[in-house]
N, C-alpha and C positions, 0 to 999 in steps of 0.2 A: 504494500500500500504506500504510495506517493503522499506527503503530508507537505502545508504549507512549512515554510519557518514561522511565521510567526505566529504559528496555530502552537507553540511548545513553550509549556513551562519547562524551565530548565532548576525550579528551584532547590536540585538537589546535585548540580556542579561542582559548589565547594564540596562534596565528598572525595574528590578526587585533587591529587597534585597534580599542578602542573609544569611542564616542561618544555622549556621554549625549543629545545633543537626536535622533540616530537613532534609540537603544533607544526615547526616547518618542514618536517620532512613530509604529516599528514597532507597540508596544504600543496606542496609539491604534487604528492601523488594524486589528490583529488582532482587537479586542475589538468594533469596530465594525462590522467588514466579511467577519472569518473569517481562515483562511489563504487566501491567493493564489496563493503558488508554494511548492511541495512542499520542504523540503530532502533535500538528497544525505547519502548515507549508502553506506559500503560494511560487508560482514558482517564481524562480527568473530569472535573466538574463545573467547573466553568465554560461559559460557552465564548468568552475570550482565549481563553489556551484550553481549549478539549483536549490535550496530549501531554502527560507529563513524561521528560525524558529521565530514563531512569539507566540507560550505556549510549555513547555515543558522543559525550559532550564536545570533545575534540572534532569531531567531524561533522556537527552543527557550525562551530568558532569557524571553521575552516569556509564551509558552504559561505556561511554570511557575506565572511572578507571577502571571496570570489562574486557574491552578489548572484547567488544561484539561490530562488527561490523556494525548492523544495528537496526531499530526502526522501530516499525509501527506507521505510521502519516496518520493522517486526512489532503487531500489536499482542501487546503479553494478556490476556483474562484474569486478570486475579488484583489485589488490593496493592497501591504505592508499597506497603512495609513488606508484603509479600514476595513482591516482586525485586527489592531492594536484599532481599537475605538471600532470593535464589539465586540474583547474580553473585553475592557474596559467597555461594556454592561452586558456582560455575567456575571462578575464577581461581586459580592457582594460588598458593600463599606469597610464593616468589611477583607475584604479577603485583599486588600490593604492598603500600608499610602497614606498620603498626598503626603512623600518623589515622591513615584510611581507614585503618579497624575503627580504632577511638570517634572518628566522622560521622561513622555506620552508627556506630552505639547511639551517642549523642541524637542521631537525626529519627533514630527511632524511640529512644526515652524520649525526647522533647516535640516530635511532630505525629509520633503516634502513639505515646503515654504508655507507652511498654516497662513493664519493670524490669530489671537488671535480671533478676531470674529467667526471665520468659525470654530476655534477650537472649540470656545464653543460652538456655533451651534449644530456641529456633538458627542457631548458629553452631550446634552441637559444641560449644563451652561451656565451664563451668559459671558460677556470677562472680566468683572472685577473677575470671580472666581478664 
């Protein structure tokens, strides 16, 4: 599915570092070769950003600066916090920091009232992790 940019909240970006020689290597390859891989997105509830991006941030930043209006996204079914701990699955420990763990926790105790238990829980850690 073909999504505007400006149909996307992105406000869950800061979870990730970033890294200036990635953004331009991403921008390079976008502008030379296209998109590649789709990003994730689950729906939102506003009918300003129907799309919250939940992987992909870097290659929104990238579209933008090129001034290319849309992206293909994979739409995920399930809920912002759900969809936020299965890519925390998906992804490799090497692929993230610690910094990114602590991002994860935070954005799910504070924007989805998760307790430290449950976090860990759903992240197969303990609460003291």
């Amino acid at each position: 599915m073909r999504v505007d940019l400006h149909q996307l909240d992105r406000k869950y970006e800061g979870l990730k570092i970033r890294s200036r020689h990635g953004e331009a290597k991403l921008l390079a390859s976008l502008e030379s070769d296209g998109q590649q891989t789709p990003i994730v997105v689950v729906r939102g509830e506003s009918e300003a950003s129907p799309f919250i991006v939940i992987d992909g941030f870097k290659r929104v930043r990238a579209a933008s600066r090129l001034g290319m209006d849309q992206l293909e996204c994979n739409v995920w079914d399930q809920s912002e916090a759900d969809a936020l701990v299965q890519l925390h699955a998906l992804q490799r420990p090497r692929d993230r920091s610690a910094l990114e763990d602590s991002y994860l926790i935070l954005a799910l105790q504070e924007e989805h009232g998760l307790s430290l238990t449950a976090i860990g829980h759903r992240l197969g850690r303990t609460k003291s992790w």
